[in-house]
C-alpha positions as CSV (number, residue, x, y, z in Angstrom):
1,X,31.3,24.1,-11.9
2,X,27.7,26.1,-11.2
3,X,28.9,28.6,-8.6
4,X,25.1,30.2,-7.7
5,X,26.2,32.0,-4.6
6,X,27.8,34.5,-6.7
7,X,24.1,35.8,-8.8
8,X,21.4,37.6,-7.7
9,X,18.0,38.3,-9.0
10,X,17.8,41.6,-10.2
11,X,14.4,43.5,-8.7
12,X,13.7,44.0,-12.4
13,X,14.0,40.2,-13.4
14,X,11.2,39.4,-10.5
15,X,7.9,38.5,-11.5
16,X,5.0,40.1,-9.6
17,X,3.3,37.5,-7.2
18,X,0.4,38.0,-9.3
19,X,1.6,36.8,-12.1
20,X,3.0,33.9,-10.4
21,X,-0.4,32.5,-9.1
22,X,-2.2,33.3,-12.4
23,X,0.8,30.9,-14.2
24,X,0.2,28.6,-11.6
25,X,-3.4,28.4,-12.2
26,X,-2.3,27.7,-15.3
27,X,-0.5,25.2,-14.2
28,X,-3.4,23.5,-11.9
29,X,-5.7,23.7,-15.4
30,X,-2.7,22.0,-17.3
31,X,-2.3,19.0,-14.8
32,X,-6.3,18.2,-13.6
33,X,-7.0,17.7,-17.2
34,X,-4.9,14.8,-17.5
35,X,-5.3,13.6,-14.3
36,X,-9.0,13.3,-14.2
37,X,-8.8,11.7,-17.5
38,X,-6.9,9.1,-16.4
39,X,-8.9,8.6,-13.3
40,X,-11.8,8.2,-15.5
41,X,-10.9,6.0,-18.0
42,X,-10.8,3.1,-16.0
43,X,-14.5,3.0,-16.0
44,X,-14.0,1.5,-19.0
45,X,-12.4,-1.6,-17.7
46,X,-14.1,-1.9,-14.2
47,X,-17.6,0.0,-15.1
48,X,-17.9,-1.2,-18.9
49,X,-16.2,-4.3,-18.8
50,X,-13.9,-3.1,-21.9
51,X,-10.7,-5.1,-22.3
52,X,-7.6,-3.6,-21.1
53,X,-5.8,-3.3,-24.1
54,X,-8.6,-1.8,-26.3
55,X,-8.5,1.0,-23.0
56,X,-4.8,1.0,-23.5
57,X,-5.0,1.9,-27.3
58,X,-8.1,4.2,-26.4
59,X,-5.1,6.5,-24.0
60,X,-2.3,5.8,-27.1
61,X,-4.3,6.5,-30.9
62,X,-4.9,10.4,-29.3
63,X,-1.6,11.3,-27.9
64,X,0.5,9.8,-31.3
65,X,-2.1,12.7,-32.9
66,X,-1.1,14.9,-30.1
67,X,2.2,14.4,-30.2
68,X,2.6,15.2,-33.8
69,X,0.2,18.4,-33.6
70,X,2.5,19.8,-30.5
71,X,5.7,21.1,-33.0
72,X,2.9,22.4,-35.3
73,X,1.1,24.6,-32.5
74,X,4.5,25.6,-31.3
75,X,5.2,27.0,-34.4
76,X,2.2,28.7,-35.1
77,X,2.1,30.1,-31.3
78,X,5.7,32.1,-32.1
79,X,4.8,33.3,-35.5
80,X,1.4,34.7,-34.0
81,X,1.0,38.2,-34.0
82,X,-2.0,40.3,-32.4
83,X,-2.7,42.9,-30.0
84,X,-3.1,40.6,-27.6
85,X,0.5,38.5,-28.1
86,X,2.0,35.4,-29.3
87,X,0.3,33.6,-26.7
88,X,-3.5,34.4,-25.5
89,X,-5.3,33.8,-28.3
90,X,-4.0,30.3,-28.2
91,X,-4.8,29.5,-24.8
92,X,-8.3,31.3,-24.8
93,X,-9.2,29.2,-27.6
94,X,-8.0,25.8,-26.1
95,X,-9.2,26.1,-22.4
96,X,-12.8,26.8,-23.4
97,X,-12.8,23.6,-26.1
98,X,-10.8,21.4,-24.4
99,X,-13.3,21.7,-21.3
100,X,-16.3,21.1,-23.3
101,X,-15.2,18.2,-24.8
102,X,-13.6,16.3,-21.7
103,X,-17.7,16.7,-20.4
104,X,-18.8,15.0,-23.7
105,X,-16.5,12.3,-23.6
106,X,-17.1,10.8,-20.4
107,X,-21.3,11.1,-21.0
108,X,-21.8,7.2,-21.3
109,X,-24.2,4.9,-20.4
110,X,-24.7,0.9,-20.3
111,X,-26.0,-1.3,-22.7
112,X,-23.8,-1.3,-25.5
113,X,-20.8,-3.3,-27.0
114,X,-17.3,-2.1,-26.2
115,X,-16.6,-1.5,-29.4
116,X,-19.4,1.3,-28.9
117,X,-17.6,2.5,-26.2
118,X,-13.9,2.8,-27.8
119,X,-14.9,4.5,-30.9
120,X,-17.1,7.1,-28.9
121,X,-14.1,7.9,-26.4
122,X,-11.5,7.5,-29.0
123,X,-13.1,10.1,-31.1
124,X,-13.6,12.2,-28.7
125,X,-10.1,12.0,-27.1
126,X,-8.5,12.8,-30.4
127,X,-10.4,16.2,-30.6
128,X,-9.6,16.8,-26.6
129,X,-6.2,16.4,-27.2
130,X,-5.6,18.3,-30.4
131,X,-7.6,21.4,-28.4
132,X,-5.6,21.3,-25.2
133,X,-2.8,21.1,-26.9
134,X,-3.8,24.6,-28.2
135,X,-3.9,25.7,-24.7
136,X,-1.0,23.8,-23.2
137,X,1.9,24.4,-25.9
138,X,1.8,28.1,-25.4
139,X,1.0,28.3,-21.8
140,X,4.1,26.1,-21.4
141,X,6.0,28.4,-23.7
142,X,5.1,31.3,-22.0
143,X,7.0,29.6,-18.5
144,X,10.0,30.2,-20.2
145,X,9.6,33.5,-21.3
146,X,8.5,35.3,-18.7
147,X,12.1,36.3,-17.0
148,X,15.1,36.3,-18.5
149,X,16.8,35.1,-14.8
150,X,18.2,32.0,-14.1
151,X,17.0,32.0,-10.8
152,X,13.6,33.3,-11.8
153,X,13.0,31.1,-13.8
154,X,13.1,27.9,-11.1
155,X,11.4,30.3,-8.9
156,X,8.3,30.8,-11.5
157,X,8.6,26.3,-12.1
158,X,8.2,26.0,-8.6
159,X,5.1,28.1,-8.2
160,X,3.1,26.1,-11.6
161,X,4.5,23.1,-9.5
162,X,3.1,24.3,-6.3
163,X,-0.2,25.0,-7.6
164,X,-0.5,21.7,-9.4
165,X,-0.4,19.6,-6.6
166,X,-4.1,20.3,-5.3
167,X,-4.8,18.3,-8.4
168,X,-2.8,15.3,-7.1
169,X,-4.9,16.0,-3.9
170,X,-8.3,16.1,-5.5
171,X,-7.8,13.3,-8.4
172,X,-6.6,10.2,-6.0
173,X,-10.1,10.8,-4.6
174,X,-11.9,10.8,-8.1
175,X,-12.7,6.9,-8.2
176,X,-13.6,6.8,-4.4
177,X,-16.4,10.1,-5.4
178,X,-17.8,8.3,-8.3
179,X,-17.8,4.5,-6.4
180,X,-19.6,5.8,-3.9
181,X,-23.3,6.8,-3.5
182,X,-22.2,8.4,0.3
183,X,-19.2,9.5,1.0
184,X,-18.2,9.2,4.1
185,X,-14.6,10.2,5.2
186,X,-14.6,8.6,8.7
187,X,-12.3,5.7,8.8
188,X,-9.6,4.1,10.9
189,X,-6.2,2.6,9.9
190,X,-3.9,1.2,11.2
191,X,0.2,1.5,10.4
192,X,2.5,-1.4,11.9
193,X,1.3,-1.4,15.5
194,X,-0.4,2.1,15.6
195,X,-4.3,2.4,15.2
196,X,-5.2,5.5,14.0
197,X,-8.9,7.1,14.5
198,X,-9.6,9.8,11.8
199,X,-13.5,11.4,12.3
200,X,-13.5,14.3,10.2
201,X,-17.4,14.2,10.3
202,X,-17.9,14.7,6.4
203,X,-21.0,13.1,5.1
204,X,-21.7,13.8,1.1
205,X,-24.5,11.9,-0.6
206,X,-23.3,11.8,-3.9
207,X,-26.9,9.7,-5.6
208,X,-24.8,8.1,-8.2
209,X,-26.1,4.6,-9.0
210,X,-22.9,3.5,-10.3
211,X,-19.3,4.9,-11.2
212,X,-20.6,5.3,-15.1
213,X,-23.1,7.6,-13.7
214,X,-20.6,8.9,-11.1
215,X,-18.2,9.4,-14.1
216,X,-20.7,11.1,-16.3
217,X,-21.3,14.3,-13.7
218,X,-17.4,14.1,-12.2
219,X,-16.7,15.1,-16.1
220,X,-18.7,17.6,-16.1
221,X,-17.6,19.2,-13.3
222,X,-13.9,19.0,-14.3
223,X,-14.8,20.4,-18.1
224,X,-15.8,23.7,-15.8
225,X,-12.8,23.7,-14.1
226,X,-10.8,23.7,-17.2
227,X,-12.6,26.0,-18.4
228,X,-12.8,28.8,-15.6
229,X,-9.0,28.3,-14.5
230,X,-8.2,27.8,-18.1
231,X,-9.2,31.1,-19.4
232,X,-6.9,33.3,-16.7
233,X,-4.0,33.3,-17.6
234,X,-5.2,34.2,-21.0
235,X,-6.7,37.3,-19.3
236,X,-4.2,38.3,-16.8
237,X,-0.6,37.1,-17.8
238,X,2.0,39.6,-19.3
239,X,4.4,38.5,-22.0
240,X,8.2,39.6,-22.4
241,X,8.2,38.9,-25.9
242,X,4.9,39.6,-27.0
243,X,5.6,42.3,-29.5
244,X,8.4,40.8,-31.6
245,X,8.6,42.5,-35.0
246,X,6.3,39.9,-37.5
247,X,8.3,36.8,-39.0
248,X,8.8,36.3,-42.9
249,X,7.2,34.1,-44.2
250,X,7.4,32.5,-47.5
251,X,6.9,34.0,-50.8
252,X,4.6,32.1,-54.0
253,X,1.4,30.4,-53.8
254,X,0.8,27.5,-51.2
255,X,-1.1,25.3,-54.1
256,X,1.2,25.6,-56.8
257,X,4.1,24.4,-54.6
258,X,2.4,22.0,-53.3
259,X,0.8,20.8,-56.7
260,X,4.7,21.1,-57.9
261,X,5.8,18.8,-55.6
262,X,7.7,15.7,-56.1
263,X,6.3,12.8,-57.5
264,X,6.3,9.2,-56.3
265,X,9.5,6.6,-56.3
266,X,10.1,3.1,-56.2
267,X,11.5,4.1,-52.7
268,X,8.2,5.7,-51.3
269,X,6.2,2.5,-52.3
270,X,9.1,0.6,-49.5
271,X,7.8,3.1,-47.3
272,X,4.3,2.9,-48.0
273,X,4.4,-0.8,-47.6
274,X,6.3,-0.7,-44.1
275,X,3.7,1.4,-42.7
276,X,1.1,-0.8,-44.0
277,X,2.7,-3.7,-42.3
278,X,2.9,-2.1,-38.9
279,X,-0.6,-1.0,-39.0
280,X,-1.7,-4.2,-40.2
281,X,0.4,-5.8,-37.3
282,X,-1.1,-3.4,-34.6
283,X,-4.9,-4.1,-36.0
284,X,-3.7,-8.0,-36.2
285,X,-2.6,-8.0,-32.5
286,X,-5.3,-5.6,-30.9
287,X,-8.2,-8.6,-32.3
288,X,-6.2,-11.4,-31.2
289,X,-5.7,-10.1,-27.8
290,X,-9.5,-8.9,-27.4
291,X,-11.8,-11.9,-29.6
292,X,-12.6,-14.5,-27.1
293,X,-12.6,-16.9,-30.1
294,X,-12.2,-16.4,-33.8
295,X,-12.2,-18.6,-37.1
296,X,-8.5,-18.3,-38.4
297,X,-9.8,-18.4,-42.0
298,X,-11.8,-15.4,-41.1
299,X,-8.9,-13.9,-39.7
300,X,-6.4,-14.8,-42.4
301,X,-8.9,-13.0,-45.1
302,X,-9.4,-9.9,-42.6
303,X,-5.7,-9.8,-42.2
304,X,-5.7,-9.9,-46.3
305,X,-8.3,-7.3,-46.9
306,X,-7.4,-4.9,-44.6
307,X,-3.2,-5.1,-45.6
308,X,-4.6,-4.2,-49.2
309,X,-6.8,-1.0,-47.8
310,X,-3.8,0.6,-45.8
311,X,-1.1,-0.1,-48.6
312,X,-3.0,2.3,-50.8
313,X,-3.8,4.5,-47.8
314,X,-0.1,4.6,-46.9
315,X,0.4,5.3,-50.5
316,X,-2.1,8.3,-50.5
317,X,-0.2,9.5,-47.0
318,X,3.1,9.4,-48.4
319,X,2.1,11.2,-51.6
320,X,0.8,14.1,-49.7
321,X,3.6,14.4,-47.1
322,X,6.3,14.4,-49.9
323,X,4.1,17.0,-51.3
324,X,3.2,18.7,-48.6
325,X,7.3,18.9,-48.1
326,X,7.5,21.4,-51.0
327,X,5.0,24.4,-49.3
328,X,7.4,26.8,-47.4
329,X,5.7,27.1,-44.5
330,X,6.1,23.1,-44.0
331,X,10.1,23.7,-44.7
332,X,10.4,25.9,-42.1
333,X,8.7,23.6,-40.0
334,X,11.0,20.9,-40.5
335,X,13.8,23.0,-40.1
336,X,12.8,24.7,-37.2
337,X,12.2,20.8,-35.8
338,X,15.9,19.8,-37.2
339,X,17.4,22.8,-36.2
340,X,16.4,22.0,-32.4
341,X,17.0,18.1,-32.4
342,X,20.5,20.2,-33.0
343,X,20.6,21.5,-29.8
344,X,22.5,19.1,-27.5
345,X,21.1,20.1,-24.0
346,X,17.9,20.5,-24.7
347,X,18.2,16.5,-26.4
348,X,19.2,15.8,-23.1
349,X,16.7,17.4,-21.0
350,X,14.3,15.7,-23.9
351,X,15.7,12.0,-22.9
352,X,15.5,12.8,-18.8
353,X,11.8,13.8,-18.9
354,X,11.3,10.8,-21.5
355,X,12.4,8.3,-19.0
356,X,11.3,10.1,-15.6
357,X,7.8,11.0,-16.7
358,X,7.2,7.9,-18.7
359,X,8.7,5.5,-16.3
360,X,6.4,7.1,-13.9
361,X,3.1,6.8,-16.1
362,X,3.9,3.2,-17.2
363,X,4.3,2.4,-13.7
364,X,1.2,4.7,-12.3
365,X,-1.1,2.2,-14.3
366,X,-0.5,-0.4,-12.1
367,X,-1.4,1.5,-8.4
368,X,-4.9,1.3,-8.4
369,X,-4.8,-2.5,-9.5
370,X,-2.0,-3.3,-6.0
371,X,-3.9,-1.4,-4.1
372,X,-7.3,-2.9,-4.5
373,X,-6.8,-6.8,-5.7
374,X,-3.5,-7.1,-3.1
375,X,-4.1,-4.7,-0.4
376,X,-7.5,-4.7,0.0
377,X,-8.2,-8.1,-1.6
378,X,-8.9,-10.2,1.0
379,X,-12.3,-7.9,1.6
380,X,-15.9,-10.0,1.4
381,X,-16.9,-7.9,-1.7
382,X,-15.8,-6.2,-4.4
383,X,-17.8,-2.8,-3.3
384,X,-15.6,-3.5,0.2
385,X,-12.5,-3.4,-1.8
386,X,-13.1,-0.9,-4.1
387,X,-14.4,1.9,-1.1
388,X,-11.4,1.0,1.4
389,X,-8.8,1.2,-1.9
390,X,-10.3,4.1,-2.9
391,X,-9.6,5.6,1.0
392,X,-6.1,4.8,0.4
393,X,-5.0,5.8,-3.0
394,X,-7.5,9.1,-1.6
395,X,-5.1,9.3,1.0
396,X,-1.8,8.2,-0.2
397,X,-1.9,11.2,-3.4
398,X,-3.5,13.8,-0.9
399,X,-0.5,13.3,1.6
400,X,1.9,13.0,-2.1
401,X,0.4,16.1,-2.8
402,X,1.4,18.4,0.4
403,X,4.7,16.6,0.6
404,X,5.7,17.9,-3.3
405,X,3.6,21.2,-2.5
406,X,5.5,22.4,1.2
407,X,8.7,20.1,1.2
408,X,9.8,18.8,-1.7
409,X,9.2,21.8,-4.3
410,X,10.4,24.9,-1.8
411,X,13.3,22.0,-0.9
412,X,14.4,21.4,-4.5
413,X,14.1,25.5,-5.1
414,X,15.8,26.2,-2.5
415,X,18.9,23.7,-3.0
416,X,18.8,25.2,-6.8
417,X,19.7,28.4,-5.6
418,X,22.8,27.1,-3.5
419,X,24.1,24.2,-5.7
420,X,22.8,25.0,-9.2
421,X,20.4,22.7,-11.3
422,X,22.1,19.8,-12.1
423,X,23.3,18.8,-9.0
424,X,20.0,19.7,-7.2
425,X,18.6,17.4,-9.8
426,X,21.1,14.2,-8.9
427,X,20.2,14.8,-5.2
428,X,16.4,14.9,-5.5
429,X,16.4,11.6,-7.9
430,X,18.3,9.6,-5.7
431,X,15.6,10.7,-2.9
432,X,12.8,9.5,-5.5
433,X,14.5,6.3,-5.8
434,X,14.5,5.5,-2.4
435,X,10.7,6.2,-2.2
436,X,10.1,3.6,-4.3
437,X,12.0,1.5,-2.9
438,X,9.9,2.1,0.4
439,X,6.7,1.7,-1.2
440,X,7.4,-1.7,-2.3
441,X,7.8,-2.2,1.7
442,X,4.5,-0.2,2.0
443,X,2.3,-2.6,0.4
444,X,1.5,-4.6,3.0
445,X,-1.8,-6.5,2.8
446,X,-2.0,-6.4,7.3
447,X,-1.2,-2.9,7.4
448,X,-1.9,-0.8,3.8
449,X,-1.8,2.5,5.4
450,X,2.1,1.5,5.8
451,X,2.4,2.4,2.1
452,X,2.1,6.0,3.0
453,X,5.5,6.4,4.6
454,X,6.8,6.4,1.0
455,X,4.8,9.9,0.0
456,X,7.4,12.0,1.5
457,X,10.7,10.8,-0.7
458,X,8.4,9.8,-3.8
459,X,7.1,14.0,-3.8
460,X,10.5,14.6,-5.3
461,X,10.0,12.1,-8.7
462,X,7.9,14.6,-10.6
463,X,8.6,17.6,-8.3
464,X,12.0,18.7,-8.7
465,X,11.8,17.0,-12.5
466,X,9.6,20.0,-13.7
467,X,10.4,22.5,-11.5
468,X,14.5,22.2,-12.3
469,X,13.8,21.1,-16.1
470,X,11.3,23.3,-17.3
471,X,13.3,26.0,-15.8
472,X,16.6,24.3,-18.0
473,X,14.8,24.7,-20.8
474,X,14.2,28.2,-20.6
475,X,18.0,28.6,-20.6
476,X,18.3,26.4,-23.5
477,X,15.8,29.3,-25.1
478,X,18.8,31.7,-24.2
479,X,21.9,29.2,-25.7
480,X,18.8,29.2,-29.2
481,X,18.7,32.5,-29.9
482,X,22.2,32.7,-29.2
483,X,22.9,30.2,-31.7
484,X,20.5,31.2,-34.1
485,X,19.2,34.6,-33.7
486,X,15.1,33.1,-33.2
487,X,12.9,33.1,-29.9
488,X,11.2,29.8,-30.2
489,X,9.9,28.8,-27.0
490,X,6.7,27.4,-28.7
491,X,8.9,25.4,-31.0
492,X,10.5,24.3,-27.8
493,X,7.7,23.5,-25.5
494,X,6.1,21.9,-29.0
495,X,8.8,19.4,-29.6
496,X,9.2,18.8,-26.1
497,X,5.9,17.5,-25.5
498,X,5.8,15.7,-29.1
499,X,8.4,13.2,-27.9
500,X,6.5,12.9,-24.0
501,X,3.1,12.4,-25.6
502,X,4.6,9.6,-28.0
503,X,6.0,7.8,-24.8
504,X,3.0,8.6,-22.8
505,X,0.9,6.9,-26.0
506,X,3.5,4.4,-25.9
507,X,3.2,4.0,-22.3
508,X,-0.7,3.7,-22.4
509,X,-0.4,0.8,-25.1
510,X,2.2,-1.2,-23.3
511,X,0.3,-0.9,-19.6
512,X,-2.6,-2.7,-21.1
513,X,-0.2,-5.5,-22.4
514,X,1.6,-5.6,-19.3
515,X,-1.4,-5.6,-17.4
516,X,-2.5,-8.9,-19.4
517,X,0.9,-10.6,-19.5
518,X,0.5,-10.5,-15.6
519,X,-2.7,-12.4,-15.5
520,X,-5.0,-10.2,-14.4
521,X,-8.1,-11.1,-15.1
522,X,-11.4,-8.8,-14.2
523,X,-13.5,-12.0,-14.4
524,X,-11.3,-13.4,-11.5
525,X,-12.3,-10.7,-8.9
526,X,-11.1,-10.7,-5.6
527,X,-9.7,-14.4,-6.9
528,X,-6.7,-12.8,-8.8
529,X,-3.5,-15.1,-8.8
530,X,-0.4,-14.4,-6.3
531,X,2.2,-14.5,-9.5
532,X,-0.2,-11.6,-11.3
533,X,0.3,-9.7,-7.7
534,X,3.2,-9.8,-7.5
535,X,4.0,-8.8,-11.3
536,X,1.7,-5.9,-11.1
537,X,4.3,-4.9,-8.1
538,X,7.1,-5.2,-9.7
539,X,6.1,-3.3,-12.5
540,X,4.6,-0.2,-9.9
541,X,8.4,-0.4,-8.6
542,X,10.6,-1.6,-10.7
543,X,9.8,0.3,-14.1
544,X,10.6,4.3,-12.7
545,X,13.7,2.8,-10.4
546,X,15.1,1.9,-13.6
547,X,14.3,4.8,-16.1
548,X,15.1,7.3,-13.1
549,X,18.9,5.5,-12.9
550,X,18.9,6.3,-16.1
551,X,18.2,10.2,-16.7
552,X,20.8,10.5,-13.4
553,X,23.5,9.5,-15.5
554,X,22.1,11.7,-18.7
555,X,21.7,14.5,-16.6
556,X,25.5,14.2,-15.1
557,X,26.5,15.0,-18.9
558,X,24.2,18.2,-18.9
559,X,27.2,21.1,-19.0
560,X,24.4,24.6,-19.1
561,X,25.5,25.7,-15.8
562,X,24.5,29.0,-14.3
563,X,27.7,31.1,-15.1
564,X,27.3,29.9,-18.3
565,X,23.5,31.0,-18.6
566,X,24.4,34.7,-16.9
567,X,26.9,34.6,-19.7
568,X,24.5,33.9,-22.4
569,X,22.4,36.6,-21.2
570,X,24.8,39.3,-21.4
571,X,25.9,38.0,-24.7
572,X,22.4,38.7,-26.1
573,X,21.5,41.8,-24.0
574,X,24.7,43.2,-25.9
575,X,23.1,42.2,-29.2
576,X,19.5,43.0,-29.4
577,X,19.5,44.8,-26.4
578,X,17.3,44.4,-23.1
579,X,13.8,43.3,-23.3
């Protein structure tokens, strides 16, 4: 039972308040980036008239190449050694990168076919992703290093929390900027029987001409902003483990082993062949759902060709991995990746932030689409419908925002502190939960503002999920090198991400296909069907009510309580002594 009443923080566990807002800065960089992607990525859809599963495949191609590059950086980030530590060098590198290219990939322009358009941002994303990574891997890795306290630790998750809601402030208002050649934020609403006046006498002229233009500069400015804020905590942060003495690594050349490796079997053609199929499924799929019409002997031969070109592609890929297998530095790789799967709570904390997060981006797809074409879509235009959704969603993750920043994060710390982790996290869930539950109330078409008395309970979803299970995580980092005498927090964060990325890719693919199999059409306008409004609901509501249910009773399993964390602690204080 997690008796927290009976630790304290030691003075010299704090962290500095300095170093708290520079890691939350870090924290801000790490969140706007994806957030302002995906707010921008549905000009594609609505600006470009691309279809929604070629967008869908545009957010999943990247992060499956993300996802696998995460364990990789991880690695590299804890065998790094420099006067500057493990760390820096890793997150300099990324934030200035990753900035540029978010302005390049959003620098479009109308006129051309959407295959134009999805090979451009495709590309694009794919190098984005691989350099935040480069940034994001280690700054996360760095969270769980920088105290060896329990309580610390939350206390450090709540403040990269805290500072990334302004993001959730600023992004809900991204589509309203770029929709709008004046903004002007002087509007009334009205909840249930209350009308509510709200002058707040701002007046921006913005001059875009469209939202591809107003998406063009918006990308540049947040490329600047990833940048600047990226950059800091490569500057300014301090790491505990910074100077560990240099890892071995292995003896022999690199070439030969890898020239040396092991040849092909009968058994890596199966393979090959699988993974041709898939592909060839995937390609088969994306043109059926995206040609308006197509000759099925065409198709048939195009289905033909193409299986031939990735069987001996799949080939070539399975050659060089099975090779690749044989170089040392890859085997420690792979164990390193075993050896953590191995760990049983940090598995767990992998499968709750799976089905939290995921749930909560497979459903976050389908927000914008309620709020304009069932809230607001009875309005005389689309312009109308867009401008007064825009208002709302503006609103609705602005008032998200402060609730997570001043009650739900201090809320969830707080409660940590007094009842431990776990059962913190069981009690902010079930609060989530009922937040969706009162947003499928909210959307009501005679009073939309209603939707906002869900903010409040729905702060907690992603909240208390990174502030309690990033800080879990650093005390699995404690039960690792217990276990196996290694700090690998890189290794950690790495894999962590690798498995969210692949469900957030996952996630991307399936919202497009969701989003058809409702019957939304773009064509349709402010004509959509009321079946396809009220499956787009369902899916906003339904989807993270489930997967939440679902990491509660995961995370009632999870055993790492805080006696036993103070214990581990001691255990390797004893053994390599205090850092």
């Amino acid at each position: 039972m997690e008796q927290s009443q009976h630790h304290k923080t030691a003075s010299k566990d704090r962290i500095p308040l300095f170093q708290k807002v520079i890691y939350g800065i870090g924290s801000f960089v790490n969140q706007f980036a994806g957030a302002a992607t995906n707010q921008l990525i549905i000009v594609l859809n609505l600006g470009l008239g691309m279809n929604p599963a070629l967008v869908g495949w545009i957010g999943a191609v990247p992060r499956f190449l993300d996802a696998f590059s995460d364990p990789l950086i991880g690695y590299s980030s804890d065998n790094t050694r420099t006067r500057w530590g493990r760390r820096k060098p890793w997150i300099l590198f990324g934030a200035i990168f990753s900035g540029a290219l978010l302005a390049l990939m959003f620098q479009l322009y109308k006129g051309h076919g959407e295959y134009f358009y999805f090979w451009w941002v495709l590309a694009i994303q794919c190098l984005f992703v691989l350099t935040f990574a480069c940034y994001s891997i280690p700054w996360i890795a760095l969270g769980y290093e920088m105290t060896p306290d329990y309580h610390e630790r939350t206390r450090l998750q709540a403040y990269a929390s805290f500072f990334a809601q302004p993001v959730w402030m600023l992004a809900p208002w991204i589509f309203k900027i770029i929709s709008s050649k004046d903004i002007v934020l002087d509007f009334t609403f009205k909840i249930w029987k209350f009308t509510v006046p709200l002058n707040t006498g701002i007046n921006l002229h913005t001059g875009f001409t469209d939202i591809v233009h107003g998406a063009r500069v918006v990308a540049i400015v947040v490329g600047i902003f990833i940048t600047v804020g990226g950059i800091l905590p490569a500057i300014f942060s301090k790491e505990l483990y910074g100077n560990l003495p240099k890892a071995e690594k292995g003896k022999g050349s690199v070439l030969l082993a890898f020239l040396n490796g092991p040849k092909l079997t009968a058994k890596d053609f199966g393979w090959a062949a699988v993974i041709c199929a898939l592909l060839s499924l995937i390609n088969f799929g994306i043109h059926v759902f995206t040609w308006k019409a197509f000759d099925k002997i065409v198709l048939i031969n195009y289905a033909l060709a193409l299986f031939l070109v990735l069987l001996l592609s799949a080939l070539l890929i399975v050659a060089f991995f099975k090779k690749l297998g044989n170089v040392p530095v890859v085997k420690d790789i792979l164990n390193n990746c075993v050896t953590s799967f191995q760990c049983g709570p940090f598995v767990k904390l992998i499968a709750v932030t799976f089905l939290i997060f995921n749930g909560f981006m497979l459903a976050s797809a389908f927000t914008a689409y309620v709020v304009f074409f069932y809230c607001f879509g009875k309005q005389p235009t689309m312009d109308l419908m867009y401008q007064n959704g825009g208002t709302l969603l503006g609103c609705f993750g602005t008032l998200s925002a402060i609730c997570t920043a001043f009650f739900a994060i201090p809320l969830t710390t707080w409660i940590s502190t007094k009842l431990g982790k776990r059962k913190t996290f069981l009690i902010t869930m079930s609060l989530a939960i009922f937040g969706y539950v009162l947003k499928w109330i909210g959307y009501n078409p005679q009073y939309p503002y209603l939707l906002l008395i869900a903010a409040p309970f729905l702060a907690f979803h992603l909240g208390s999920l990174f502030t309690l299970v990033c800080s879990m995580v650093a005390d699995v980092c404690d039960l690792d090198e217990l276990q196996t005498g290694t700090r690998r927090e890189g290794m950690f964060s790495g894999i962590y991400w690798w498995i969210q990325k692949l469900g957030i890719a996952g996630a991307s693919v399936l919202s497009g296909y969701l989003l058809n199999w409702t019957g939304f059409k773009q064509e349709l306008g402010l004509h959509q069907a009321t079946h396809t409004l009220f499956y787009m609901r369902v899916c906003d509501v339904g989807i993270p009510i489930v997967t939440s249910v679902a990491a509660i009773f995961i995370i009632m399993t999870f055993k790492l309580s805080e006696d036993n964390a103070y214990d581990i602690r001691r255990q390797l204080e004893e053994r390599r002594g205090k850092t």
